[in-house]
Backbone as CSV, one residue per row, in Angstrom:
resi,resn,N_x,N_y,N_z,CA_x,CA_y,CA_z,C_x,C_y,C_z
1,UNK,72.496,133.685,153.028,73.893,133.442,152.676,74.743,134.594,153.184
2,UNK,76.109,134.679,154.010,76.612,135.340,154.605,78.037,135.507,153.423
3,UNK,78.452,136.892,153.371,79.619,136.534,152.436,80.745,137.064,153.463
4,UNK,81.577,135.730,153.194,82.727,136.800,154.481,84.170,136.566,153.775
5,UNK,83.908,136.326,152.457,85.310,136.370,151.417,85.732,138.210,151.217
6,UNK,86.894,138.427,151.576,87.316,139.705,151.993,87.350,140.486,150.158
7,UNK,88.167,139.245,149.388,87.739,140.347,147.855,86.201,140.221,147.620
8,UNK,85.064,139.689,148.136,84.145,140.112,147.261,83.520,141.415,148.352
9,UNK,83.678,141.584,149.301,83.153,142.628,150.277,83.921,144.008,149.757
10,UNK,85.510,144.026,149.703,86.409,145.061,149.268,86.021,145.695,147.665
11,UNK,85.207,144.787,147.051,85.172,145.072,145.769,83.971,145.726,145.454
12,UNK,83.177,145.788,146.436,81.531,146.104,147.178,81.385,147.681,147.339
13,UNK,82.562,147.514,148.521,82.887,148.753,148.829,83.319,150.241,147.909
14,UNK,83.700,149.387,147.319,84.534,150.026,145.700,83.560,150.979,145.248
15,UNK,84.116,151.362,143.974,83.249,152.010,142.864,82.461,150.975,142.044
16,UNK,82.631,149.644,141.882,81.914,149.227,141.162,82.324,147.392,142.148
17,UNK,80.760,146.831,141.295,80.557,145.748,141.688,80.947,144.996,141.499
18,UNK,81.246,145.352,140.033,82.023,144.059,138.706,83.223,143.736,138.774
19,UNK,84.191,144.523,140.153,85.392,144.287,139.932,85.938,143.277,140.683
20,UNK,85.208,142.485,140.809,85.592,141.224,141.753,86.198,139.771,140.804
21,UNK,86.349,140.100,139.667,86.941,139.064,138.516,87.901,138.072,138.998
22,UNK,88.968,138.547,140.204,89.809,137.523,140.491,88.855,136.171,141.379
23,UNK,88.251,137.227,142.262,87.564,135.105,142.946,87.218,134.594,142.037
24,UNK,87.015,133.331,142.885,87.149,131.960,141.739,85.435,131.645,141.815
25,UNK,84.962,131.767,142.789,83.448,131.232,142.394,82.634,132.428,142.557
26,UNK,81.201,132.137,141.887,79.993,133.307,141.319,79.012,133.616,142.691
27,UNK,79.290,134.138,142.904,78.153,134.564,144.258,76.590,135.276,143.737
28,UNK,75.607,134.160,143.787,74.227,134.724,143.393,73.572,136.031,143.392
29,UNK,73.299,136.064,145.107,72.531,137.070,144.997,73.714,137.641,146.470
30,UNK,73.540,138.637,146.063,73.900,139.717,147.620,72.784,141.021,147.840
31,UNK,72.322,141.458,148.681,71.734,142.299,149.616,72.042,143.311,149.916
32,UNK,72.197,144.697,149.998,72.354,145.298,150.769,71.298,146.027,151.330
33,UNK,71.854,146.474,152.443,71.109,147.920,153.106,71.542,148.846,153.256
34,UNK,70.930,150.414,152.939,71.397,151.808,153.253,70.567,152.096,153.373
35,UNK,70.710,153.538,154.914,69.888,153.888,155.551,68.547,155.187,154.319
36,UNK,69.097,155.652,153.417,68.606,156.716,152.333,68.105,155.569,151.160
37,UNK,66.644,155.899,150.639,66.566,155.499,149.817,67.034,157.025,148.351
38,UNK,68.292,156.982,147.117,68.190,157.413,146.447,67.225,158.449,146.111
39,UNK,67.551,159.702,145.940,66.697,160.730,145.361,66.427,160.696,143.739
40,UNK,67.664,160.042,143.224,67.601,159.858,142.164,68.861,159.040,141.611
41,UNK,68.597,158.237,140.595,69.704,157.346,139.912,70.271,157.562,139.002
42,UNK,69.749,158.796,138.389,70.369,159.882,137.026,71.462,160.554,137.229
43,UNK,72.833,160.707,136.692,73.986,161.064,136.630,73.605,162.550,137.385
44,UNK,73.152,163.459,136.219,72.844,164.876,135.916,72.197,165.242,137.529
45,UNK,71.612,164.346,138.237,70.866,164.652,139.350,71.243,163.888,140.562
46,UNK,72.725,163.668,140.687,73.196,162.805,141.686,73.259,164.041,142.644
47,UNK,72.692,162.738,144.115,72.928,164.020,145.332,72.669,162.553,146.376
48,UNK,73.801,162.401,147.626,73.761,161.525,148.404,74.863,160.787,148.135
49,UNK,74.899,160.291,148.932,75.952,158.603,149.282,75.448,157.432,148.684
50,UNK,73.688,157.220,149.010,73.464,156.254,148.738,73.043,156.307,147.455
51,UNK,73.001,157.353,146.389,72.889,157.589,145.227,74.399,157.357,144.695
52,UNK,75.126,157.906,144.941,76.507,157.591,144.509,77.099,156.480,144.564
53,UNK,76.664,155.531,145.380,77.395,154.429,145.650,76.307,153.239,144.397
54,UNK,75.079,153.436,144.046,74.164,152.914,143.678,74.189,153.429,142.027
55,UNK,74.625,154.348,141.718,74.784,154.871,140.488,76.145,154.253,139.957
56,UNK,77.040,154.198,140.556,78.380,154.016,140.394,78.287,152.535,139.838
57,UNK,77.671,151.454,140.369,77.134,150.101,139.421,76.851,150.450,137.964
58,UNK,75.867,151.371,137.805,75.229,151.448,136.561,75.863,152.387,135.551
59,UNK,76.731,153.126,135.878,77.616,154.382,135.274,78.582,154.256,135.328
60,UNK,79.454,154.919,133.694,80.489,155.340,133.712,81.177,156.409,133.345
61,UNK,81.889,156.847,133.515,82.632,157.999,133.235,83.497,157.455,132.115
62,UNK,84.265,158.942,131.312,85.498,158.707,130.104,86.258,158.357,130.932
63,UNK,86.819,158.880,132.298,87.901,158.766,132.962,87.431,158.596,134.257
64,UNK,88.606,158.252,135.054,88.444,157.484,136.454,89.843,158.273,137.195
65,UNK,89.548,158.394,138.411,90.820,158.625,139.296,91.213,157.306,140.061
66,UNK,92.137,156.972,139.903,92.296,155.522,140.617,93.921,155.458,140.995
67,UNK,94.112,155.288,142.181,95.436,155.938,142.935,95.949,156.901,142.613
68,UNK,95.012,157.848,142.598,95.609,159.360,142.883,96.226,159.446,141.394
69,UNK,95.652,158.930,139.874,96.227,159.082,138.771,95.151,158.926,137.741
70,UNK,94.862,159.972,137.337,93.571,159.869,136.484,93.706,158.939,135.067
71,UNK,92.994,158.287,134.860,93.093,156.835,133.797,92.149,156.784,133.138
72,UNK,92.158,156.139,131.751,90.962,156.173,130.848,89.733,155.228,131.094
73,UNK,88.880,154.998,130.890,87.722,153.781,131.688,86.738,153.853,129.838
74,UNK,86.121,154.876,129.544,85.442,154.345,128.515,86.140,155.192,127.151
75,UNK,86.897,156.336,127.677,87.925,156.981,126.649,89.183,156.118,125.901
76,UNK,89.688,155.740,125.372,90.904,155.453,125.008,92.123,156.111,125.711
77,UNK,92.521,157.293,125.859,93.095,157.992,126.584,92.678,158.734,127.100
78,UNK,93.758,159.430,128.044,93.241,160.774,128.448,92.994,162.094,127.319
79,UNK,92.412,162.838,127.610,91.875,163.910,126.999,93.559,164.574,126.635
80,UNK,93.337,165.191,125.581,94.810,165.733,124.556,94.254,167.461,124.008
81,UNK,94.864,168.388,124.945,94.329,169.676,124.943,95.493,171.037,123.905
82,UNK,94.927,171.412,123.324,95.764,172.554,122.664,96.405,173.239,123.495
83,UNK,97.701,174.059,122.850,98.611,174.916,123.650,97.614,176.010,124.661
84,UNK,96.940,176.441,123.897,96.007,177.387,124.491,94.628,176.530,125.669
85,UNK,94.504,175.892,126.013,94.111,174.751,126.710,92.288,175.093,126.651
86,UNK,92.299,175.424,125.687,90.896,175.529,125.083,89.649,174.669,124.520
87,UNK,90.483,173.801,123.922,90.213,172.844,122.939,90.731,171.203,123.217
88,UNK,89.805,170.528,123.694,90.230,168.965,124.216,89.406,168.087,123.154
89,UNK,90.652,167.599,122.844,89.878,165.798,122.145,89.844,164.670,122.794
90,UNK,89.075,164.558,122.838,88.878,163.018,123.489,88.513,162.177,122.675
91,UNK,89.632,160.642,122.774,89.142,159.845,121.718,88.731,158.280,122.535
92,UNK,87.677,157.524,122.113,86.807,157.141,122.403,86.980,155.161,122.419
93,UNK,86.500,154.550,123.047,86.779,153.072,122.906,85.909,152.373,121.866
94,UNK,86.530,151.920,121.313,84.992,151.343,120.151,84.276,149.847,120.538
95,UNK,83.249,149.570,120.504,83.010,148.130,120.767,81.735,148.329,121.889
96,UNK,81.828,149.265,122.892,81.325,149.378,124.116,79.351,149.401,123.934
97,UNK,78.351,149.304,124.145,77.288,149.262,123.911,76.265,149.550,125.753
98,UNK,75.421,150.249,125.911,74.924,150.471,126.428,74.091,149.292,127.133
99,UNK,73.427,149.460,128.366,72.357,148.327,128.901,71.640,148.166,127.723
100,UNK,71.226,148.844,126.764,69.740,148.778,126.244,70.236,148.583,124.516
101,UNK,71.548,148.138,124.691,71.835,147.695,123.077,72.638,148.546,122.425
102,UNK,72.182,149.764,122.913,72.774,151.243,121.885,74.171,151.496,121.761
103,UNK,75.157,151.968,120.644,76.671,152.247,121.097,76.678,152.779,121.553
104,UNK,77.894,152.889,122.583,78.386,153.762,123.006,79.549,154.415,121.711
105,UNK,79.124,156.037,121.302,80.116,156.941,120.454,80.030,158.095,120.867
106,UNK,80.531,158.991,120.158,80.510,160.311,120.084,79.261,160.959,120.261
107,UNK,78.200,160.584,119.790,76.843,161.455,119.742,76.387,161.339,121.286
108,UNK,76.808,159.948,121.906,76.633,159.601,123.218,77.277,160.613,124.638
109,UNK,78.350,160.994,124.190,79.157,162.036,124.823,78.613,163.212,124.505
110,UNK,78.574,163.867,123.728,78.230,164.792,123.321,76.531,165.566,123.946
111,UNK,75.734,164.224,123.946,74.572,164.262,124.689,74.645,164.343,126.012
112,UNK,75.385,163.711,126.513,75.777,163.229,128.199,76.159,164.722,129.266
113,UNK,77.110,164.956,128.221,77.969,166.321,128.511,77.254,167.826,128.446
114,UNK,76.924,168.004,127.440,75.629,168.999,126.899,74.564,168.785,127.723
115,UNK,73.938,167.721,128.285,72.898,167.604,128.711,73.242,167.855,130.468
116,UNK,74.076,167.519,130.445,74.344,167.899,132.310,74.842,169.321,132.253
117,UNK,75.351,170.197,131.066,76.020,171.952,130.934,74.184,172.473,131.167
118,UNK,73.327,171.635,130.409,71.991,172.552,130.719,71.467,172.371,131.809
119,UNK,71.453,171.325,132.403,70.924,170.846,133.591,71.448,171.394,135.090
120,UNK,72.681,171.679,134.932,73.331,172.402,135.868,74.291,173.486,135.345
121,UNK,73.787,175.004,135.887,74.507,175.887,135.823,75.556,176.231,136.952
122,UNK,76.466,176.167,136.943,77.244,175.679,138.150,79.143,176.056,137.860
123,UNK,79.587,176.321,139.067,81.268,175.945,138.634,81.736,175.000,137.933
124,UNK,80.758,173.739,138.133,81.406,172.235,137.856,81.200,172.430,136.286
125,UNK,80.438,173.487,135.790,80.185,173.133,134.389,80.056,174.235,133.365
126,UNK,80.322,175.740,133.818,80.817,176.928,133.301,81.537,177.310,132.494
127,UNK,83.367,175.891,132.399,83.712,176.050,131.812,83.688,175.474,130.341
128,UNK,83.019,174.783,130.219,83.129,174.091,129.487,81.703,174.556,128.113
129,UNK,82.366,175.124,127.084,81.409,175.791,125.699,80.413,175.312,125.288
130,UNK,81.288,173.918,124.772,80.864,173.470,123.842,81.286,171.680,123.441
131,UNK,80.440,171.397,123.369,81.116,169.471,122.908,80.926,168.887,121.519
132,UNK,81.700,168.404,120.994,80.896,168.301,119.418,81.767,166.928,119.071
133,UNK,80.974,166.259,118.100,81.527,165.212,117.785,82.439,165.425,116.582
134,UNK,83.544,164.572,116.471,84.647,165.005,115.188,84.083,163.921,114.148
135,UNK,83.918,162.576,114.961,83.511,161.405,114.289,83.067,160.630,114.800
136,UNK,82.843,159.106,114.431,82.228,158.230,115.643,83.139,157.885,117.167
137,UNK,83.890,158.269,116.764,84.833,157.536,118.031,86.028,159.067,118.532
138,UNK,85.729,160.225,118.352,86.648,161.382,118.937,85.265,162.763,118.905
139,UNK,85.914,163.011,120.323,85.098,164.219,120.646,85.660,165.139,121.427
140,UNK,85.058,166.279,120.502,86.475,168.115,120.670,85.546,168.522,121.898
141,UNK,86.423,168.883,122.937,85.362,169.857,124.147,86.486,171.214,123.875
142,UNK,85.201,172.231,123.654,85.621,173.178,123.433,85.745,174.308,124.852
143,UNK,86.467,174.881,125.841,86.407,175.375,127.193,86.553,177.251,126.693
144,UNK,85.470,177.490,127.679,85.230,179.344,128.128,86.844,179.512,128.468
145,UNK,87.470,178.689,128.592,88.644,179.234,129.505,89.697,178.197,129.836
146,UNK,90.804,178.271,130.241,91.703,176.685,130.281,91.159,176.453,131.418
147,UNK,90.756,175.975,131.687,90.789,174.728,133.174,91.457,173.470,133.656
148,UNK,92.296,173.826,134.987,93.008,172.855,135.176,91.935,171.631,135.893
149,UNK,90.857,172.053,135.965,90.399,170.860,136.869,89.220,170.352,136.457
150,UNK,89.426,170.299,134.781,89.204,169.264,133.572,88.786,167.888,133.764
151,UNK,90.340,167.505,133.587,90.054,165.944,134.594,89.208,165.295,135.556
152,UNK,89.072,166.516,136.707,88.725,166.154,137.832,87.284,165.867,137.406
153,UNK,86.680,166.883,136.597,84.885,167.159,136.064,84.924,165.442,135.874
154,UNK,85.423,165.488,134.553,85.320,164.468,133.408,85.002,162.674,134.501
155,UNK,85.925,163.023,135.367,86.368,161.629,136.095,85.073,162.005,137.401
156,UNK,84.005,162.538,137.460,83.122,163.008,138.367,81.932,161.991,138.066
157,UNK,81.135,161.549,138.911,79.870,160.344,138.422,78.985,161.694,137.911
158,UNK,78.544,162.739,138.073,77.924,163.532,137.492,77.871,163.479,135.718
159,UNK,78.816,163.283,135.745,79.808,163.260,134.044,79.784,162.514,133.345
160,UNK,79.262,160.931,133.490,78.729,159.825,133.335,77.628,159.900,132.176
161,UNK,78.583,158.494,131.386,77.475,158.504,129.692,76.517,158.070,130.270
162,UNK,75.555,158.585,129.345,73.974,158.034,128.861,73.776,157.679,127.879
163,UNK,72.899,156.997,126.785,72.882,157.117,125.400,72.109,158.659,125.156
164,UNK,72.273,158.840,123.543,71.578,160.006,123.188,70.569,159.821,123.390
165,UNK,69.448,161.398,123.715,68.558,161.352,124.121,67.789,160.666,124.959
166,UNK,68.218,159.723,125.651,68.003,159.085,126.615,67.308,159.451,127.688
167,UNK,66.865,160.986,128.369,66.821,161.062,129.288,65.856,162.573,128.642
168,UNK,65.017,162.353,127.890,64.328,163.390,127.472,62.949,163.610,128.266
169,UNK,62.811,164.528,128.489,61.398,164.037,130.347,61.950,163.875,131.003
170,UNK,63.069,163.588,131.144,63.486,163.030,132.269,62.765,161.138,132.170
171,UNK,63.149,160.759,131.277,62.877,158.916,131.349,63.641,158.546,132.123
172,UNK,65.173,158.818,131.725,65.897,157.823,132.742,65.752,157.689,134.151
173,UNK,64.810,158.354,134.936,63.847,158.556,135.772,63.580,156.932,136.325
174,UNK,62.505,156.351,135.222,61.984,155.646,135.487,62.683,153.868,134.869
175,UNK,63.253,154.218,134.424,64.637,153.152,133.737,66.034,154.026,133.333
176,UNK,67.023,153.631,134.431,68.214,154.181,134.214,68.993,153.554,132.805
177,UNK,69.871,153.449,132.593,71.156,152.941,131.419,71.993,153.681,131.308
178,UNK,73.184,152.906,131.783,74.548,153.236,131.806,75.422,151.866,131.033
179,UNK,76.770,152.435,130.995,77.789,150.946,131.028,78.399,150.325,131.829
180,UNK,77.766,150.278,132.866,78.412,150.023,134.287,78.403,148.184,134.133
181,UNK,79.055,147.450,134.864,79.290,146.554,135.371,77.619,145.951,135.577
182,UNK,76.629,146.601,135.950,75.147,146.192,136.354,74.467,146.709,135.701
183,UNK,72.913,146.474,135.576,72.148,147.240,134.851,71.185,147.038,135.539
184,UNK,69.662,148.124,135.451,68.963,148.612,136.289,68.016,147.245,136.104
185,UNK,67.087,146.593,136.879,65.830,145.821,136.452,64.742,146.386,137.225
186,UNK,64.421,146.763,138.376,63.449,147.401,139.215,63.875,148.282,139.930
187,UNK,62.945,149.107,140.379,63.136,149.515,141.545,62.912,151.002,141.282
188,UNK,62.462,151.803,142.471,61.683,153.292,142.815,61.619,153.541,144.194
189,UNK,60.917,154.817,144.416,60.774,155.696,145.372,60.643,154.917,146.633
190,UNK,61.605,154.414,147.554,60.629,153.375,148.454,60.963,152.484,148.240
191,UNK,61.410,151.831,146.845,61.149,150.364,146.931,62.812,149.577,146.502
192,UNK,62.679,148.523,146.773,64.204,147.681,146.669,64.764,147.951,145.190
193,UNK,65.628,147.940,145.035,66.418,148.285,143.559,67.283,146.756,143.003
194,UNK,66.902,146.715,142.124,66.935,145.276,141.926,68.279,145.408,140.458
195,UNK,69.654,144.711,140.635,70.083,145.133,139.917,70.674,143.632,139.151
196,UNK,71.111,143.762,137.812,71.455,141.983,137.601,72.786,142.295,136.415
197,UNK,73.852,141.420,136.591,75.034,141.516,136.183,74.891,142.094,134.439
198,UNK,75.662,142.793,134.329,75.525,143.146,132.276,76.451,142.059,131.399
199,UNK,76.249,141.263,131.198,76.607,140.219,130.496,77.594,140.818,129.236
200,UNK,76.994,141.572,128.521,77.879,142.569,127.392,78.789,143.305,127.866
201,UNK,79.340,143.583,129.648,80.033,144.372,130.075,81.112,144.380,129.201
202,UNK,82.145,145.541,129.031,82.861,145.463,128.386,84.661,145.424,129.049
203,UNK,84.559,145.569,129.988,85.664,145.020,131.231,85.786,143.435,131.948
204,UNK,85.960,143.433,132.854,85.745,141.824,133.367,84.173,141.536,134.059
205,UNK,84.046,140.608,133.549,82.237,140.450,134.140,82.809,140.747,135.915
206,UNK,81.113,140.780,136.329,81.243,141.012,137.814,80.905,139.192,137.883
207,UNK,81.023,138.955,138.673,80.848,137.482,139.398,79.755,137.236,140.315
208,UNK,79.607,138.776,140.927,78.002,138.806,141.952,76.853,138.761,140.700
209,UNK,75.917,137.805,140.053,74.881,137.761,139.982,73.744,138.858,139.833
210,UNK,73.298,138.805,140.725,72.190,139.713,141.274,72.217,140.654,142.445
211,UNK,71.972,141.730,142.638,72.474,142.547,143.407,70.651,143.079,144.319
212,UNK,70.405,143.458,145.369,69.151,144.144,146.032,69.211,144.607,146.785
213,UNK,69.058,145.984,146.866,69.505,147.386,147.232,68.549,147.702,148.279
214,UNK,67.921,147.875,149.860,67.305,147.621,150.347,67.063,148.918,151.142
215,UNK,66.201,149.956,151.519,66.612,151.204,152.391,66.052,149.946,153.687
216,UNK,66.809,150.269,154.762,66.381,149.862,156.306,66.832,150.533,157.328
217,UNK,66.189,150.553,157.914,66.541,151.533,159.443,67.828,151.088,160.192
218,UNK,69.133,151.210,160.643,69.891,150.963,161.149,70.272,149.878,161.979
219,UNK,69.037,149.603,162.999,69.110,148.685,163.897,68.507,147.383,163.426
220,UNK,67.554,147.459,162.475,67.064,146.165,161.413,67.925,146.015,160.827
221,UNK,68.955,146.632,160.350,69.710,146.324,158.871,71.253,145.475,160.061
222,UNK,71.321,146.096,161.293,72.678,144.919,162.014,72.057,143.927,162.243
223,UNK,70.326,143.642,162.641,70.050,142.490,163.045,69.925,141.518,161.818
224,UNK,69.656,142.020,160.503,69.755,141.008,159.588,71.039,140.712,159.002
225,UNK,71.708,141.516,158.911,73.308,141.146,158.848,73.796,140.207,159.987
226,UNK,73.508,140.048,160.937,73.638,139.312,162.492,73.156,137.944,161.554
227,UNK,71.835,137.827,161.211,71.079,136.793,160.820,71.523,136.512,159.585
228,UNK,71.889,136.850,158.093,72.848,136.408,157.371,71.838,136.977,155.843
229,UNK,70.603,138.044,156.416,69.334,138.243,155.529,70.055,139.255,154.726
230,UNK,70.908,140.166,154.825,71.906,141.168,154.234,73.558,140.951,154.514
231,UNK,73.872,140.788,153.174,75.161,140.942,153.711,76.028,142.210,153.609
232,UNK,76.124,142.905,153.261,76.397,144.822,153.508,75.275,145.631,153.733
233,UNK,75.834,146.255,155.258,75.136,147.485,155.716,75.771,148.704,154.924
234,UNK,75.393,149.608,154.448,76.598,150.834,154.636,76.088,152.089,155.945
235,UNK,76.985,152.701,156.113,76.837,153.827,156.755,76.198,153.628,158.331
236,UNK,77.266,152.392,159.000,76.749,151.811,160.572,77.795,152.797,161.437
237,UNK,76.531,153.185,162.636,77.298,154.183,163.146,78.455,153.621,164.178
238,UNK,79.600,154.401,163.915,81.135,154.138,164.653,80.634,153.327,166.416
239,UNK,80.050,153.591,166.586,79.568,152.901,168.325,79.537,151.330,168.180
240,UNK,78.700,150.926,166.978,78.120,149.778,166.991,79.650,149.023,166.595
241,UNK,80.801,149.258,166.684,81.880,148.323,166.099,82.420,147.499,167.095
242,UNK,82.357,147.623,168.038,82.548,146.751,169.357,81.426,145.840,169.488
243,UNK,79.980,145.932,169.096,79.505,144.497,169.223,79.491,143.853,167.801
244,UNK,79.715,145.024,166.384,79.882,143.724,165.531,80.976,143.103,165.726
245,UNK,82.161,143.422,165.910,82.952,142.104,166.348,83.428,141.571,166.705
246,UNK,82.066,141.783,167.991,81.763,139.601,168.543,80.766,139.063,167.543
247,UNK,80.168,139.285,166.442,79.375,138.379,165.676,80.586,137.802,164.469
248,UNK,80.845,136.228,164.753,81.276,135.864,163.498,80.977,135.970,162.358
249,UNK,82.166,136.068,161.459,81.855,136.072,160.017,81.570,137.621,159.452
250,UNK,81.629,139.095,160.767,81.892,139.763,160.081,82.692,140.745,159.757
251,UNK,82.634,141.157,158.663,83.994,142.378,158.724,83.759,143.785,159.072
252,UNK,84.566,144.971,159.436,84.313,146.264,159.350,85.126,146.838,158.550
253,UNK,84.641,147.990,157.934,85.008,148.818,156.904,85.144,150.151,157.612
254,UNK,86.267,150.869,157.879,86.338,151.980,158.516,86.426,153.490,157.415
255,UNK,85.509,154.188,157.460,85.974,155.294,156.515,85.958,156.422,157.612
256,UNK,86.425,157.516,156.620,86.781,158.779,157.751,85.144,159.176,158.610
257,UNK,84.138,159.411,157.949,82.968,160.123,159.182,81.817,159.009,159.028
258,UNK,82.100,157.316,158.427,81.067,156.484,158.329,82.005,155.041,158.044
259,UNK,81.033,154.016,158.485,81.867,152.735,158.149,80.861,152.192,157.245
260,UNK,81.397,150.493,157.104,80.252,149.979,156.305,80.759,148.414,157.219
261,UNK,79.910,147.718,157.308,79.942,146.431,157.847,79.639,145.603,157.019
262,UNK,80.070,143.924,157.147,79.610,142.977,155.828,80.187,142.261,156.574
């Protein structure tokens, strides 16, 4: 099956899968290929494109940057900081529930946040003390220091809930869970990543079905896109755009140092 409807490819491309709510009909299964198979699908341990683009289904952040204006996604608002810009509350959406049943609250943040300050010692996460829950639904981040580029962390896929304890060993390893638009069903080191719509989503369902995440070598992954076996490549090198299109039915996606074809 070839998809050459421009919102469900644009919506592909996106941060998330699920945001294709306006077409009118359900598209089963879609395919892709990227040349990297994932190092890892865990927030705390994102590194790559094809991790980021593959995490971004299954994860969410409190906040989102979306035209250049940072917006709430699983927060209620934006974060509300003392004069002394020390002290941030963040208050929380109620209702929201994890792949695996669990709420999403405060203890959930609190874990998420704390657990990526230990996991990475770093600029991205220096400033930030302390996280504590006030109640089920508001949580105080306490900062080493004001930081203006707060937001920017918070709205980072690194930054991305988990449930509590979730990820103790390192499990989420071997079964991710997020609140993303998708949720994890297979997939590892090597092998296809098999992802299937979250029915409990708490935004607009996605409309794609089933999703299969495929690593392939470059020149297999245009010939099955040619043949209709994948319908998004990502990351086709800038040369090849003059013969995809002479193949009907497909589109190009131009980004600054990589495209994506579909």
């Amino acid at each position: 099956m070839r998809i050459v409807k421009m919102i469900v490819a644009l919506c592909l491309v996106g941060s998330m899968l699920g945001a294709c709510a306006k077409k009118e009909e359900t598209v089963g299964l879609l395919t892709i290929a990227i040349p990297e198979h994932p190092l890892s699908l865990v927030p705390t341990r994102l590194e790559g494109r094809e991790a980021t683009f593959v995490q971004a289904q299954l994860f969410e952040t409190l906040i989102i940057l979306s035209d250049d204006e940072f917006v709430p996604l699983l927060a209620e608002g934006l974060p509300v900081c003392d004069e002394s810009g020390t002290k941030c509350v963040v208050s929380l959406k109620s209702g929201i529930t994890f792949h695996d049943g669990t709420t999403f609250d405060s203890a959930s943040v609190v874990y998420s946040l704390m657990h990526l300050i230990e996991a990475q010692s770093t600029d991205w996460t220096d400033s930030i003390k302390e996280v504590k829950a006030l109640d089920a639904t508001h949580v105080e981040i306490s900062m080493n220091y004001p930081d203006g580029t707060l937001f920017s962390k918070l709205a980072n896929p690194m930054f991305a809930m988990i449930p509590a304890d979730s990820d103790e060993n390192e499990k989420l390893e071997e079964f991710p869970i997020g609140t993303g638009p998708y949720k994890f069903v297979s997939g590892g080191k090597n092998k296809t990543i098999k992802l299937t719509r979250y029915d409990n989503y708490h935004g607009e369902k996605a409309l794609i079905g089933e999703v299969a995440i495929v690593k392939t070598e470059i020149n297999d992954a245009l010939t099955k896109l040619r043949d209709g076996e994948v319908q998004i490549v990502l990351d086709v090198p800038v040369d090849a755009e003059e013969e995809l299109y002479e193949v009907e039915g497909i589109q190009w996606v131009q980004g600054d140092t990589a495209a994506t074809a579909y």
